[in-house]
C-alpha positions as CSV (number, residue, x, y, z in Angstrom):
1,X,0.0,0.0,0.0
2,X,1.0,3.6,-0.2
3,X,1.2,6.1,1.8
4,X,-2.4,7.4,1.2
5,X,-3.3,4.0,1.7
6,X,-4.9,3.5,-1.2
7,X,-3.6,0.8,-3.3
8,X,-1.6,2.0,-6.5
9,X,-3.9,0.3,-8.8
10,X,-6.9,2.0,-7.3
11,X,-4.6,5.2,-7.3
12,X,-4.1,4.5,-10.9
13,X,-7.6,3.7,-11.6
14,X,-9.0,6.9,-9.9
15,X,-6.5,9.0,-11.7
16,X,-7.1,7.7,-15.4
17,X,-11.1,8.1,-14.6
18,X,-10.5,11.7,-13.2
19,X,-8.5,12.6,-16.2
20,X,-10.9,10.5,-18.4
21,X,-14.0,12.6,-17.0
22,X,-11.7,15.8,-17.4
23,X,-10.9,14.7,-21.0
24,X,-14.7,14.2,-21.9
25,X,-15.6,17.3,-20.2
26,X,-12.6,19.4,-22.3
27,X,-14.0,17.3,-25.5
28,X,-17.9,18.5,-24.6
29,X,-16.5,21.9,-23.6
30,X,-14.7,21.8,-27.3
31,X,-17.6,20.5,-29.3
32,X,-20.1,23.0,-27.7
33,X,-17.5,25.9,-28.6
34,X,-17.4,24.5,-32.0
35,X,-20.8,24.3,-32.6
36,X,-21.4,28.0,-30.9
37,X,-18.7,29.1,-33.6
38,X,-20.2,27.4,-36.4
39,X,-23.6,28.5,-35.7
40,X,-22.1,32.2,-35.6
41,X,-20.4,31.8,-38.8
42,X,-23.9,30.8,-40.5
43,X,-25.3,33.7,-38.4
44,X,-23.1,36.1,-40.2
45,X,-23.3,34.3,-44.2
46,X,-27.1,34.4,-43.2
47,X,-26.8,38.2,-42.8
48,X,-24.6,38.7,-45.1
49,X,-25.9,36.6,-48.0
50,X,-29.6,38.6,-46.6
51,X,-27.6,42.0,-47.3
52,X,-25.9,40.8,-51.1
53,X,-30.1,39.6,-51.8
54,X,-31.6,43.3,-50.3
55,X,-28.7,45.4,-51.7
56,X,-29.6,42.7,-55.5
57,X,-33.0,43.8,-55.0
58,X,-32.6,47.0,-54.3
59,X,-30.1,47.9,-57.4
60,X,-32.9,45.5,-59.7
61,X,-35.8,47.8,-58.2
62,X,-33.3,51.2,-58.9
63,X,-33.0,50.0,-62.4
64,X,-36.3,49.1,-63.1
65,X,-37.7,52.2,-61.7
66,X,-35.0,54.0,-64.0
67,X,-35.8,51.9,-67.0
68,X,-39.5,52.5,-66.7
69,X,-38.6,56.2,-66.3
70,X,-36.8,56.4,-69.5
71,X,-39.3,54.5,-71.2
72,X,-42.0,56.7,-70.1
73,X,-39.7,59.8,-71.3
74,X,-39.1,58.1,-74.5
75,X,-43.0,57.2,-75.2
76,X,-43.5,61.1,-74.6
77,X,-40.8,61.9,-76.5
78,X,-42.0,59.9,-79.4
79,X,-45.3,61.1,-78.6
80,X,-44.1,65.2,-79.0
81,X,-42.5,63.6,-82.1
82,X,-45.8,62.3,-83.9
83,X,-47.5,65.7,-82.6
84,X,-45.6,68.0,-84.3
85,X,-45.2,65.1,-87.8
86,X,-49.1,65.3,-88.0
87,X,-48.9,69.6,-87.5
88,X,-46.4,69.7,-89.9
89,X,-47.9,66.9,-92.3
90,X,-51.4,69.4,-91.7
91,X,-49.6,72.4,-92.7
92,X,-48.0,70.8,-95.5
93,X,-51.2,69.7,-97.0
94,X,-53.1,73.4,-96.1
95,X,-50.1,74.5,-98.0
96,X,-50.9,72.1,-101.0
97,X,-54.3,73.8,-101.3
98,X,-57.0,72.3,-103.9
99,X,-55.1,69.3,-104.8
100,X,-56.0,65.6,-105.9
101,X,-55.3,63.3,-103.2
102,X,-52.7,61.1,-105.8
103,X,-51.0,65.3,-105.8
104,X,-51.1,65.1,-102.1
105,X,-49.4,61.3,-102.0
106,X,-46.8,62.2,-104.6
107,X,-45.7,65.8,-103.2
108,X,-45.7,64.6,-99.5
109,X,-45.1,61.0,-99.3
110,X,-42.8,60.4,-102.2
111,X,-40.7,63.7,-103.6
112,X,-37.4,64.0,-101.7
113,X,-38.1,60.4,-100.1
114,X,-35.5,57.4,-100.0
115,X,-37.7,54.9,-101.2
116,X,-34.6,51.8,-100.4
117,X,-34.2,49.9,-103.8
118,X,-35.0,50.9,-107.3
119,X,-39.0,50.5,-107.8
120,X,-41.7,50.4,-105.6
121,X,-45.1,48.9,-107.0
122,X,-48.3,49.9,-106.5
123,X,-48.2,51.8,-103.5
124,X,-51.5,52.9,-103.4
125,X,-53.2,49.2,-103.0
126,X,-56.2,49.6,-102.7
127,X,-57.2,53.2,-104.2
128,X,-58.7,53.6,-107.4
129,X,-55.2,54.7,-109.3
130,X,-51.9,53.1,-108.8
131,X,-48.3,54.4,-108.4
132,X,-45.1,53.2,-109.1
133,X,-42.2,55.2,-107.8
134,X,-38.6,54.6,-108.9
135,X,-35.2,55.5,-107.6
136,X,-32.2,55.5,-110.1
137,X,-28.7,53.7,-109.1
138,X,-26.5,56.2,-107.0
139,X,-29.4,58.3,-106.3
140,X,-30.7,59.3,-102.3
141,X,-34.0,59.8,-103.0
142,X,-37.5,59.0,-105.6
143,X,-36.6,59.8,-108.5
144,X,-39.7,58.8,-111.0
145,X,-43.4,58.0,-110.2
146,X,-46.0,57.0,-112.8
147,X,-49.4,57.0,-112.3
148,X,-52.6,54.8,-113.3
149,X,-55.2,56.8,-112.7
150,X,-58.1,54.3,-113.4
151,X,-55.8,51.3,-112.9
152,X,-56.4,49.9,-116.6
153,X,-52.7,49.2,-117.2
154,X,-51.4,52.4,-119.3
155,X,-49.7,54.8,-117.8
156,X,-51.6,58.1,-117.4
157,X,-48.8,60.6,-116.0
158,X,-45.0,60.4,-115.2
159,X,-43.6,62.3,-112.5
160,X,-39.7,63.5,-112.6
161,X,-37.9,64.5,-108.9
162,X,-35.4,66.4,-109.8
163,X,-33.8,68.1,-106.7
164,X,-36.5,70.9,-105.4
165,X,-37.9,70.8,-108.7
166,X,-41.7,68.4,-110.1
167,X,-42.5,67.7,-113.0
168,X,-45.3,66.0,-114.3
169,X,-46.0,64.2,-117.7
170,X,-49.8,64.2,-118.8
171,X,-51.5,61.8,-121.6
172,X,-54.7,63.5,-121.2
173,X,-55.7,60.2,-123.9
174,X,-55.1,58.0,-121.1
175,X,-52.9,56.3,-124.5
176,X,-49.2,56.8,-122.9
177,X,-48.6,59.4,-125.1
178,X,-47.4,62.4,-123.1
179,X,-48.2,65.6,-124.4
180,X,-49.1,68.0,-121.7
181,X,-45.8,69.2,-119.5
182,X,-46.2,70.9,-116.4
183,X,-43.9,71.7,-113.5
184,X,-45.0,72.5,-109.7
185,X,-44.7,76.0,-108.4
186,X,-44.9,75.0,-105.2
187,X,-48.9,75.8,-105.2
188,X,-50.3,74.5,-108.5
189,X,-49.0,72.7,-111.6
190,X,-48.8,74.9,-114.3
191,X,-47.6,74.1,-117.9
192,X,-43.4,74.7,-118.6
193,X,-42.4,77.2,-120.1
194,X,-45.6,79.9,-119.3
């Protein structure tokens, strides 16, 4: 026996399952801390994944807000532009006077018009006359129009753009024979030449 008068073994025995019991206490003590730190580092990627999704949502909601915004300024814009296309378009046609409406199509709609290729047919489908307009090679803008006025396949006038300048070929026969020559004042066609 030793001098505490335990045996050794037992001595032994009680200081293994004191340091056993400290051992599991240090391991629970460790896991607990573990798991405290582990739930604090998904605390803070919780808050700040939360943050990255608000501050997401946020700069989607800015640039929607901003995108609606600048669609509703270009809808107005577009708007003020179709306004003042139908004033002028008005005016222009006030300043046309007593005119036939095929007049009124050619002057407006065609003269001075890129028409993008060489020939445009028919582009009065569905009216009574039909117009053809051409566009020579090299050339910005219409540079020819004929005209069917009862759409029975012969030409009844040729139109010539030439810069600021109309003329108009008549064949008052309706056979394609042009005999009356006029050029636009900027009011009324009157013959060339007078």
């Amino acid at each position: 026996m030793s001098e505490s008068g335990l045996p050794s073994h037992i001595k032994a025995a009680l200081v293994l399952a004191v340091l056993g019991a400290v051992g599991w206490g240090a391991l629970r003590w460790n896991e607990a801390r573990e798991a405290e730190e582990a739930e604090e580092r998904a605390r803070v990627a919780a808050e700040i994944e939360a943050e990255r999704a608000a501050q997401i949502r946020a700069a989607r909601e800015a640039r929607e807000k901003r995108d609606a915004a600048d669609a509703a300024a270009r809808a107005e814009e577009q708007e003020a532009e179709r306004r003042a296309a139908r004033e002028a378009r008005a005016e222009a046609e006030a300043a046309l006077g007593d005119v036939r409406d095929v007049d009124r199509l050619l002057l407006l709609d065609w003269a001075g018009r890129d028409i993008g290729g060489t020939k445009n047919r028919d582009v009065t489908r569905g009216r009574p006359y039909r117009v053809d307009v051409y566009q020579d090679d090299g050339k910005q803008t219409a540079t020819e129009a004929r005209v069917d006025l009862d759409r029975d396949d012969r030409w009844d006038e040729r139109w010539f753009f030439e810069g600021d300048r109309v003329r108009r070929e008549r064949a008052p026969k309706d056979d394609e024979n042009y005999t009356v020559f006029e050029v636009w004042d900027g009011e009324r066609f009157k013959r060339e030449g007078s």
